[in-house]
Each structure stands twice: as structure tokens, then as C-alpha cells.
C-alpha positions in Angstrom: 20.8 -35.9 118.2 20.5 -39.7 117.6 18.8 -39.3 114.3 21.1 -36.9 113.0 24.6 -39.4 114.3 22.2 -41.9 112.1 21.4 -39.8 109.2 25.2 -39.0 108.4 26.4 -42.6 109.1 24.3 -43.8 106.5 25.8 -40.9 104.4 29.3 -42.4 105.0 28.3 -45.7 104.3 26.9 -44.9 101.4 30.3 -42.7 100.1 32.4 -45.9 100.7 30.3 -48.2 99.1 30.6 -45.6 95.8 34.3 -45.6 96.5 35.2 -48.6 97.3 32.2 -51.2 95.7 31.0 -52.3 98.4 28.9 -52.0 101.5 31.4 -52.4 104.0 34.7 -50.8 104.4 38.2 -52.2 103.8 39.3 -55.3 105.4 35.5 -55.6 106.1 34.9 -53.4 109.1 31.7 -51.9 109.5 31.4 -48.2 109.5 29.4 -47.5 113.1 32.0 -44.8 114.6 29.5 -43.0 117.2 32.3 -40.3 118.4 31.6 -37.2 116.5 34.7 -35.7 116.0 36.0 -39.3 114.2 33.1 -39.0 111.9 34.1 -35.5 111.2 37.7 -36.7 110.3 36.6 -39.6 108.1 34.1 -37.5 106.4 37.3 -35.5 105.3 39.1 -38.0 104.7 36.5 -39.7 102.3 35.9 -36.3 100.5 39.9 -36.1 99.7 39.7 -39.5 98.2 37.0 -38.2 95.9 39.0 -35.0 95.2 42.4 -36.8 94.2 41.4 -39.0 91.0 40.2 -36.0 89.2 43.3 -34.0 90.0 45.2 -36.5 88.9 43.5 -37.1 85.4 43.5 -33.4 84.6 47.4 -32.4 85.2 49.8 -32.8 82.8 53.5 -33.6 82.9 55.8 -31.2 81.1 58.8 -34.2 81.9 58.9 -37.1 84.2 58.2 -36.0 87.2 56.9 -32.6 86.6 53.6 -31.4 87.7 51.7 -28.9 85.5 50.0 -26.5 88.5 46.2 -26.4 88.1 45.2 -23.1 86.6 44.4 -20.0 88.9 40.9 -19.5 90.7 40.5 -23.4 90.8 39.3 -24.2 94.1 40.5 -27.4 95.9 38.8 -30.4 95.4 36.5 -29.1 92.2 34.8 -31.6 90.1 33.7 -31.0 86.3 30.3 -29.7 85.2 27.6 -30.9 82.5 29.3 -29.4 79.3 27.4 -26.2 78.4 25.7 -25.5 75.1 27.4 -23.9 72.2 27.9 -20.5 72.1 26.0 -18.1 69.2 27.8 -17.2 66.2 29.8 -13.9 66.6 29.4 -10.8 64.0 31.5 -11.0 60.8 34.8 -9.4 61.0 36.3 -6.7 59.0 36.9 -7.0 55.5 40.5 -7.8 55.1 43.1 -5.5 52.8 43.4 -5.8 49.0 45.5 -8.4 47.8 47.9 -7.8 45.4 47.1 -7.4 41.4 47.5 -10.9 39.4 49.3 -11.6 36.3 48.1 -10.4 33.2 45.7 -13.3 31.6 45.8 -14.3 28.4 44.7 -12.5 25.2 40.5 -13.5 24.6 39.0 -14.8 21.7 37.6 -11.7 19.6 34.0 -10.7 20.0 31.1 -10.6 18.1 30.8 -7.9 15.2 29.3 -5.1 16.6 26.0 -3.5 14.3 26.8 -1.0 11.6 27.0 2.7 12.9 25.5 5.7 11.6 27.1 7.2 8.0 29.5 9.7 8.9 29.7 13.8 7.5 30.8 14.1 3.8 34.8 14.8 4.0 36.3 17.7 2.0 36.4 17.1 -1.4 40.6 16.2 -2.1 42.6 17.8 -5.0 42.0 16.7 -8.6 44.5 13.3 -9.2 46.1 13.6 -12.3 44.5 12.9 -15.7 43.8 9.1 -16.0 44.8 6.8 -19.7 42.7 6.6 -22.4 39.7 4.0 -22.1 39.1 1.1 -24.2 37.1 2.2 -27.3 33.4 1.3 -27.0 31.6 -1.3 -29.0 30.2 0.0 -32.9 26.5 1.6 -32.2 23.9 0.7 -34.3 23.2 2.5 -37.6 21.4 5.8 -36.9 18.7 7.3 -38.9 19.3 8.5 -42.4 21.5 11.4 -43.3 19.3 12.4 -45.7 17.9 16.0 -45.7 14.5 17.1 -46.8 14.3 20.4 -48.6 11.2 22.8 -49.5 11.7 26.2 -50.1 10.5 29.0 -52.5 11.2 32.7 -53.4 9.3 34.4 -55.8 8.0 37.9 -56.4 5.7 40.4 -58.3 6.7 41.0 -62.2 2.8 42.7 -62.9 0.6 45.0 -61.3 -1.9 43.2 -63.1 -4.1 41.1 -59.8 -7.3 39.9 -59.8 -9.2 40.2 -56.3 -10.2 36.8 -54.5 -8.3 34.4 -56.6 -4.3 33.4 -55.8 -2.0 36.0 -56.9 0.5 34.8 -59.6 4.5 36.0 -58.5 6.1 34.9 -61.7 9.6 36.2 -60.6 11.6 33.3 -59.5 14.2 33.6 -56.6 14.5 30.0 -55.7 11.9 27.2 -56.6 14.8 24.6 -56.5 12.4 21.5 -55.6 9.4 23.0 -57.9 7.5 23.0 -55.3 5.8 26.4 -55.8 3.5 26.4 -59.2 3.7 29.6 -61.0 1.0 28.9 -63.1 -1.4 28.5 -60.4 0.3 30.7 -57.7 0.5 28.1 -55.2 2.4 26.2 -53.2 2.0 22.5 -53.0 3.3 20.4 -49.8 5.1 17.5 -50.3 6.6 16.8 -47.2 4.8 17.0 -43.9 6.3 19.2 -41.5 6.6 23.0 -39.6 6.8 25.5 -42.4 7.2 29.2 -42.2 5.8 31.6 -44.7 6.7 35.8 -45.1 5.4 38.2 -47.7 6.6 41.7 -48.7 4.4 43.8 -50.4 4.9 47.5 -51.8 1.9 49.5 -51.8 1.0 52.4 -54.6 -1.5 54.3 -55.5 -4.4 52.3 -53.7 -4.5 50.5 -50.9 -4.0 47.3 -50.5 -6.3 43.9 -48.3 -4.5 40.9 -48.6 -4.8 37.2 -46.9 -2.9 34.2 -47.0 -4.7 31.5 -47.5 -3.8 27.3 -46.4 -6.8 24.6 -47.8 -9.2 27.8 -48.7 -9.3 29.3 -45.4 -7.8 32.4 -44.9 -5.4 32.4 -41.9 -3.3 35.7 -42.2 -4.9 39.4 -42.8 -2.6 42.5 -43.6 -4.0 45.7 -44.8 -2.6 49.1 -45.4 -3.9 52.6 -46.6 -2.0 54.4 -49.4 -0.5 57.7 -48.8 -1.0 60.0 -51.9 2.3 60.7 -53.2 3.8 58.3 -51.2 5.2 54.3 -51.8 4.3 52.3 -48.7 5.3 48.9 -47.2 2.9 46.1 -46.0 4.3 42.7 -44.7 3.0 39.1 -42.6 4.7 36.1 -41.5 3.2 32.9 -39.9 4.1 29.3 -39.0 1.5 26.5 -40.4 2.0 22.8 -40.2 1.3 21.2 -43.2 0.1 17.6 -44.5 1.2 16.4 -47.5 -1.0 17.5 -50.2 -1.9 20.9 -48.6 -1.6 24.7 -51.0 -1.0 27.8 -49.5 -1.0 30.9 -51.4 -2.2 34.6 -51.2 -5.1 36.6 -52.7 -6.8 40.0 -52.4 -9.9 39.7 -50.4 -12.7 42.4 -50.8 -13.5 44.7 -53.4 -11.1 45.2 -56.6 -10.5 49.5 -54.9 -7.8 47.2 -52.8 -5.4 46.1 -54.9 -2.9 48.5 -54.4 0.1 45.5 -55.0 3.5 47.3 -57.0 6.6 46.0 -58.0 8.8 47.7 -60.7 12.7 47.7 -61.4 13.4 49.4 -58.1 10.3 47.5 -55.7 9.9 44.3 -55.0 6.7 42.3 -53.8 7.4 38.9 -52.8 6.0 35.8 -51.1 8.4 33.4 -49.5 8.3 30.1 -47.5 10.2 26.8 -46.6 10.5 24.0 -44.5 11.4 24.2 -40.7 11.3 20.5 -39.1 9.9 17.4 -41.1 7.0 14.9 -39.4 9.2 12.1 -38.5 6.3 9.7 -37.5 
């Protein structure tokens, strides 16, 4: 029982020298109270001096004189704890409403040209505009070729039955020999311009028959041949286009024996050999 009275006087003394600073009590009187129910008092009364201060620093005036109350669930004669750590962040809240549109900005600065797009369908074709002004006459051309025509032609016929077989037959009648260019002395005609020329003959056929051949540079290049009907005038005709070079004859003949010279003209039938030019060698 001793040890225990010992035990909590040292506790006391040790309460008022945190208290009051020092190890003995007020007006210097030694804390040995041995009657336990003044140590139970003066316990209280030490713990209330502890209890007070803090009260006092943690209430609030509203006005001079006012007390704020201490908050509810406080217990009497609570001291403060070792602040606590802080607490974790909380979840993010709600996303709040719309806010209201803005002001229309001003105009921007125009962009870039976009590339160029694909070509579009052909449109309808429109209605004919009216008929436009005259141009501007165009500039002089330059002098053309010359007007000049070139002319070869011949017509002649059959005067005499008379004909000799394989040599040029001799038509002595003249039609039209305007350039001279047919020779009747030799039965031939001579080319003096180079060119496309077409030749025809016409020949009545009478009492034999009748082999003939045009001939160009002594090559025969036509044949015609006919048989005589007794009693009976008959027809035989040929017609070719030869290019000529100047300098080349073309004439006919009887080819074969002389039993084929059948050839008739009179003052009612004609026999004739004809040709002219066509288109001239321009190079």
C-alpha cells in the first residue's frame, strides 16, 4: 500500500512541476499529503488545471463576453491529437452543363486553292447566236501554178479500104488534129506531153473479118477481133488508158494474115481511131 501512496505522489509531483516550473508547489510547500482521499482531490484539481488552457484557446467570442459552446460529442477536458495524414483524392465529379454559344468570330483569312476537279459532262449544245460581221480580208496568197492548159487530142477516120496487114493503118479523114499531133502520113500518133491518155477505136467490119491491135513503142497492148457475117455489116470496137512519155507513137495495125482485113468505111460507115490527153505529168 506504501509503494503505491509513493508511486502516485511522485506522479503529482511530477504534474506540478509541468504546471507550474518547478519542483515544489506554490509558495514552496512540498507535495507529501499521505491522506488518500486529499490526494484524490488534488489529483482532480491538477487535471482541471490542465483541462482549462486548451478550452480557453479553442472558444471563440461572437461579442465581448460571449462564449462560443464547444461543439457536440466533445468530452470534458479533451486535449488535441497528432494531426492526421491527408486524405486520398476523391473521384472526379460529373461533367457540368453546356455553357451557352459564344459570339460569332470573325471572318478567316481564305484558304488554300483546292486541286483541279475532274472535267465535267458535255452540256447541251445552245441555239445558233445570230450571224456574226464580216472578217478582215486575209493577206494576198502567193502566185499559184500557171493557168496554162495542155491540150492533145485527135480524131480521124477510115477514107480507104485499102490496109496493109502488120504495118500502122493510115485514117486520112480528119475530125480534129488541132495540135498536129497525129501524123497522117505515118498513121501515128506522136506524144508530146507526158501524161494519162485515153485511146478508142470504131471499126465497121465487111465482107471479111477483121484482127486488129493497137500498138504503143512496137508492142501490141490491145487485141480486138470479129468474124464477118455474110450479108451482114458488123461492128468491132477497144478502148484503153496508156501513160505516155514524151516521145512515145501509138497507132493500130492488122496483125496476122492479109484474109483479116475486113476494115470498111464508106459515105454511110465510119472507122475511126481516137485519143487525147487525160491528166499531164506535173513532176
Amino acid at each position: 500500500m506504501s509503494t503505491r501512496l509513493l508511486r502516485l505522489d511522485h506522479l503529482l509531483t511530477s504534474i506540478l512541476t509541468a504546471v507550474c516550473g518547478s519542483d515544489s508547489t506554490p509558495e514552496g510547500l512540498t507535495v507529501r499529503i499521505w491522506v488518500p482521499g486529499l490526494r484524490m482531490l488534488l489529483l482532480r484539481a491538477v487535471l482541471l488545471l490542465l483541462v482549462l488552457p486548451i478550452h480557453g484557446q479553442e472558444s471563440e467570442t461572437e461579442g465581448p463576453g460571449v462564449v462560443v459552446p464547444l461543439p457536440k460529442g466533445a468530452c470534458t477536458g479533451w486535449m488535441a491529437g497528432i494531426p492526421g495524414h491527408p486524405g486520398h483524392n476523391g473521384t472526379p465529379g460529373r461533367d457540368g452543363r453546356d455553357g451557352t454559344s459564344g459570339e460569332k468570330g470573325e471572318k478567316g483569312d481564305p484558304g488554300l486553292v483546292g486541286p483541279k476537279g475532274d472535267t465535267g459532262e458535255t452540256g447541251v449544245t445552245g441555239i445558233e447566236g445570230p450571224r456574226g460581221f464580216p472578217g478582215i480580208p486575209g493577206r494576198k496568197g502567193e502566185p499559184g501554178e500557171s493557168a496554162y492548159v495542155y491540150r492533145s487530142a485527135f480524131s480521124v477516120g477510115l477514107e480507104s479500104r485499102v490496109t496493109v496487114p502488120n504495118v500502122p493503118i493510115r485514117f486520112t479523114k480528119i475530125f480534129y488534129n488541132q495540135q498536129n499531133h497525129y501524123d497522117v502520113t505515118t498513121g501515128k500518133f506522136h506524144c508530146n506531153i507526158p501524161g494519162l491518155y485515153y485511146f478508142s477505136y470504131h471499126i465497121t467490119v465487111y465482107l471479111k473479118d477483121v484482127k486488129v491491135s493497137l500498138y504503143k513503142r512496137d508492142k501490141a497492148m490491145l487485141f480486138t477481133y470479129d468474124q464477118y457475117q455474110e450479108k451482114n455489116v458488123d461492128q468491132a470496137s477497144g478502148s484503153v488508158l496508156l501513160h505516155l512519155e514524151m516521145g512515145d507513137e501509138v497507132w493500130l495495125q492488122v496483125y496476122g494474115d492479109g484474109d483479116s482485113n475486113g476494115l470498111y468505111a464508106d459515105n454511110v460507115n465510119d472507122s475511126t481511131f481516137t485519143g487525147f490527153l487525160l491528166y499531164y505529168d506535173t513532176v
